[in-house]
C-alpha positions as CSV (number, residue, x, y, z in Angstrom):
1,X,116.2,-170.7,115.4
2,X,116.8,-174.0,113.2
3,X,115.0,-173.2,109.4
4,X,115.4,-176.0,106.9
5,X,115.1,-175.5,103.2
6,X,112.3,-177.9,100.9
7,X,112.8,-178.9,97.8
8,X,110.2,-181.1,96.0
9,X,111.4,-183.0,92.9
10,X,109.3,-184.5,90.5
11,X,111.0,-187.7,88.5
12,X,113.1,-186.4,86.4
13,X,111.6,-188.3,83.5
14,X,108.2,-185.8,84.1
15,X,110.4,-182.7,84.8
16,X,109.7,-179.4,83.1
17,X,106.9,-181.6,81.0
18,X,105.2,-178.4,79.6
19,X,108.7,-177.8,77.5
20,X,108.3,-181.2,76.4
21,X,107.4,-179.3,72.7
22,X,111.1,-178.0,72.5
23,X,113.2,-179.7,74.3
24,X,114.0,-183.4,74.2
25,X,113.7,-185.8,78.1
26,X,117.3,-185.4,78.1
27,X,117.5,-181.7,77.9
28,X,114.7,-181.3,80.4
29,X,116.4,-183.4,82.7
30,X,119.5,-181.9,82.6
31,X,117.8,-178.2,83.3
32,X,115.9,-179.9,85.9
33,X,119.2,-180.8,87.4
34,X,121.3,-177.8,86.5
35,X,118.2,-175.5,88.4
36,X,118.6,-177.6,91.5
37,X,122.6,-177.5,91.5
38,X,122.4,-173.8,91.5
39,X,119.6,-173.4,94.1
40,X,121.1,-175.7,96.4
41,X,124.8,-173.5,96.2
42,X,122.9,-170.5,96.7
43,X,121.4,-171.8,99.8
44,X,124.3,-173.2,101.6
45,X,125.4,-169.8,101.4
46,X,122.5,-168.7,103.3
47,X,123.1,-167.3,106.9
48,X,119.6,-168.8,107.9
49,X,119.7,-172.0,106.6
50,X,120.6,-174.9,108.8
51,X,119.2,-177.9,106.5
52,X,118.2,-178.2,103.1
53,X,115.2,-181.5,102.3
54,X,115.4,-183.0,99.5
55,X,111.7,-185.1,98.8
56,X,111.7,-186.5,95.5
57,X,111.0,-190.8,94.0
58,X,113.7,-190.0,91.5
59,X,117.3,-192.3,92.1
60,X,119.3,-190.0,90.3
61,X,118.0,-186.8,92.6
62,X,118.8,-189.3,95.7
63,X,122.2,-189.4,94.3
64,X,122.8,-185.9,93.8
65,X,121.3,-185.4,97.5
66,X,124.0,-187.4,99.6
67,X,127.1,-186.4,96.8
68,X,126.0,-183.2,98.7
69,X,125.1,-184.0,102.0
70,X,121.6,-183.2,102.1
71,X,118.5,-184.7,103.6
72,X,117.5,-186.7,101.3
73,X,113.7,-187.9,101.7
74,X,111.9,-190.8,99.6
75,X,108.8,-189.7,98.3
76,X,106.4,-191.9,96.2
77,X,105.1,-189.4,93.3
78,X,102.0,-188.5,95.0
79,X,102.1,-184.8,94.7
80,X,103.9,-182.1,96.0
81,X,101.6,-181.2,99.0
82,X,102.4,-184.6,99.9
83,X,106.0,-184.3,99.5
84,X,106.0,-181.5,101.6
85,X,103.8,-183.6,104.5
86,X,106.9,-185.9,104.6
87,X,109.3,-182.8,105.1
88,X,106.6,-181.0,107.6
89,X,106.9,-184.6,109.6
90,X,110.8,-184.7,109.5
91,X,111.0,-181.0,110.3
92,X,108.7,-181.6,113.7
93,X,110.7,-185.0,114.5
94,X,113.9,-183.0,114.9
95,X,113.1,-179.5,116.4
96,X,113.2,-177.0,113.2
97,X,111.1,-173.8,114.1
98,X,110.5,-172.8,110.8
99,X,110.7,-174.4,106.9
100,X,110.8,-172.6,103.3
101,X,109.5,-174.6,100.9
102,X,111.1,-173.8,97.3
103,X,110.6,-174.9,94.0
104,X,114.3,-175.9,92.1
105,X,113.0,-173.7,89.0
106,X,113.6,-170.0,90.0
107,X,116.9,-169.3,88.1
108,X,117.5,-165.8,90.0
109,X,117.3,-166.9,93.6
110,X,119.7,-165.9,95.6
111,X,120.9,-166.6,99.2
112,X,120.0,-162.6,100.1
113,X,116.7,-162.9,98.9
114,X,116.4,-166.1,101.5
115,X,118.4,-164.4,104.1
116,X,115.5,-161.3,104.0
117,X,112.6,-163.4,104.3
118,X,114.1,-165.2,107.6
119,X,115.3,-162.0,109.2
120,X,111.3,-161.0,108.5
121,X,110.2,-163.9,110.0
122,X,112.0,-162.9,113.0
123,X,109.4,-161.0,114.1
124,X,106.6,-163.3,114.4
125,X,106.2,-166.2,116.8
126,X,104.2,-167.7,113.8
127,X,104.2,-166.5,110.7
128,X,103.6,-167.4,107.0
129,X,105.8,-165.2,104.0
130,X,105.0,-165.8,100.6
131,X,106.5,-164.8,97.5
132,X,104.2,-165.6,94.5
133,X,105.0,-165.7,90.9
134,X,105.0,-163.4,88.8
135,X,101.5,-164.3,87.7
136,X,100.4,-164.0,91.5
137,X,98.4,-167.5,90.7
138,X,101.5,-170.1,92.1
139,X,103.4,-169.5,95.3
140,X,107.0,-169.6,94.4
141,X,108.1,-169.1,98.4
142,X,106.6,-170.1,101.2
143,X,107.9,-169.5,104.6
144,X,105.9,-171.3,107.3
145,X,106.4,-171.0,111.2
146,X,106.3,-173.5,112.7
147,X,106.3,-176.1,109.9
148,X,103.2,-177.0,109.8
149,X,101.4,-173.9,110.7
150,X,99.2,-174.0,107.3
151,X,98.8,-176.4,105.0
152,X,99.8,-176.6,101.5
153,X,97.9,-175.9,98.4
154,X,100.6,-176.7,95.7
155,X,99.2,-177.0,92.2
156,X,96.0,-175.3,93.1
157,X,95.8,-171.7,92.4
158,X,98.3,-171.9,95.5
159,X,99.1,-168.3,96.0
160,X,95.2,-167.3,97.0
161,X,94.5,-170.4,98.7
162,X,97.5,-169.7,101.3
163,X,96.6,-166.5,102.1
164,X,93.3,-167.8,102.7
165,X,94.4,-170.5,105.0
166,X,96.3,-168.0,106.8
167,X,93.8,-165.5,107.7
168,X,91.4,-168.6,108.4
169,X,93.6,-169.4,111.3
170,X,94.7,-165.8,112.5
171,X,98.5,-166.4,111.2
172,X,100.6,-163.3,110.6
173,X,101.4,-163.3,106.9
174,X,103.2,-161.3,104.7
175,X,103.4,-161.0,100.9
176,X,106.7,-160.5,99.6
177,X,106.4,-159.2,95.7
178,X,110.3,-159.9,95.1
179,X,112.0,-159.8,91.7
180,X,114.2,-162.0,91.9
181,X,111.9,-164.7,93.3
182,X,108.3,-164.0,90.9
183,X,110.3,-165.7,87.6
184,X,110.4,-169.2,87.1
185,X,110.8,-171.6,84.4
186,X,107.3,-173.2,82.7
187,X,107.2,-172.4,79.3
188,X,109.1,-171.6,75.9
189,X,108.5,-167.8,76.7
190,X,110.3,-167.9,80.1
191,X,113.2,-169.5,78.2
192,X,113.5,-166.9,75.7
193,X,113.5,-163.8,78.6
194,X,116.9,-165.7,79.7
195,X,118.7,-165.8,76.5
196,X,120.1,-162.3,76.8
197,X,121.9,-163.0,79.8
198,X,125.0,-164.1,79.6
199,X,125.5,-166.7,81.9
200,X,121.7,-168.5,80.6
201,X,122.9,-167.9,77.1
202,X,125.9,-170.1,77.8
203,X,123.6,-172.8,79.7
204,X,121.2,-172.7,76.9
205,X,123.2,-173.0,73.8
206,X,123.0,-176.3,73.5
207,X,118.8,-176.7,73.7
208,X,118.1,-174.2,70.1
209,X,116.0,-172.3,71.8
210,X,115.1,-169.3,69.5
């Protein structure tokens, strides 16, 4: 089975815009860029994964995509449900069973976590999984078989809305409540949880976060 990875991007210039209070458009871009760089090495180290989609309007994130060899797809800032429309279409147009779309803001995802929601999915003919924040308002993972077996609901209390669209149409779904995968990065709050690691202490130390 062929299962591509989805990354939306927002511009860069409107990344992380609710930390727009503490850090500077510089800083957030460079998070921005330094959350990607780390999802996208823990995915190619996925067993699962056979593509990872880029769909962002931002020049610098196309640059970054083919340094890298990924798909790289143009979007035109109309919203992440529509970003991941273009990545349903490609997905279809070149026979991949199954997509995961992920946000580029969850700082503890790991290529294990990825690996035990595929292996899940094996199950299922169709099948949605879904990991939702820690809030259980957003949907931080979502697993779709085929592709475009639901629709999204990005940016609209997405978590509930996908598990209604699932049981409207009789998919299979299963909620995931991982760790790993509930945190992401919004506000100054989630920031300060990641000082007292080590490694986020080091990546932080030049924003004054305190």
């Amino acid at each position: 089975m062929r299962i591509a990875a989805v990354i939306p991007m927002k511009k860069l210039d409107l990344a992380k815009s609710r930390l727009s209070n503490i850090l500077s458009p510089q800083q957030r871009k460079n998070l921005a860029m330094y959350l990607l760089d780390a999802t996208i090495k823990e995915l190619k180290e996925s067993n699962f994964i056979s593509e990872i989609i880029i769909v962002s309007s931002d020049k610098a994130v196309k640059k970054y995509s083919y340094l890298n060899n990924l798909k790289f797809i143009q979007d035109f800032d109309e919203g992440v449900n529509h970003a991941v429309i273009l990545a349903d279409r490609y997905c279809i147009n070149n026979d991949i069973n199954a997509n995961v779309v992920i946000p580029q803001d969850l700082p503890f995802i790991s290529a294990k976590e990825i690996d035990e929601i595929c292996t899940i999915s094996n199950k299922y003919d169709k099948c949605i999984i879904i990991c939702p924040s820690k809030r259980f308002d957003g949907t931080n993972v979502l697993f779709r078989k085929p592709p475009d077996v639901i629709k999204t609901f990005y940016d609209d209390n997405s978590y509930m809305n996908h598990l209604k669209e699932a049981h409207k149409f009789q998919i299979p779904i299963e909620s995931l409540d991982i760790v790993n995968l509930r945190f992401d990065i919004d506000t100054k709050e989630d920031l300060l949880e990641l000082l007292p690691l080590e490694n986020w202490n080091f990546v932080l130390k030049d924003f004054d976060i305190n």
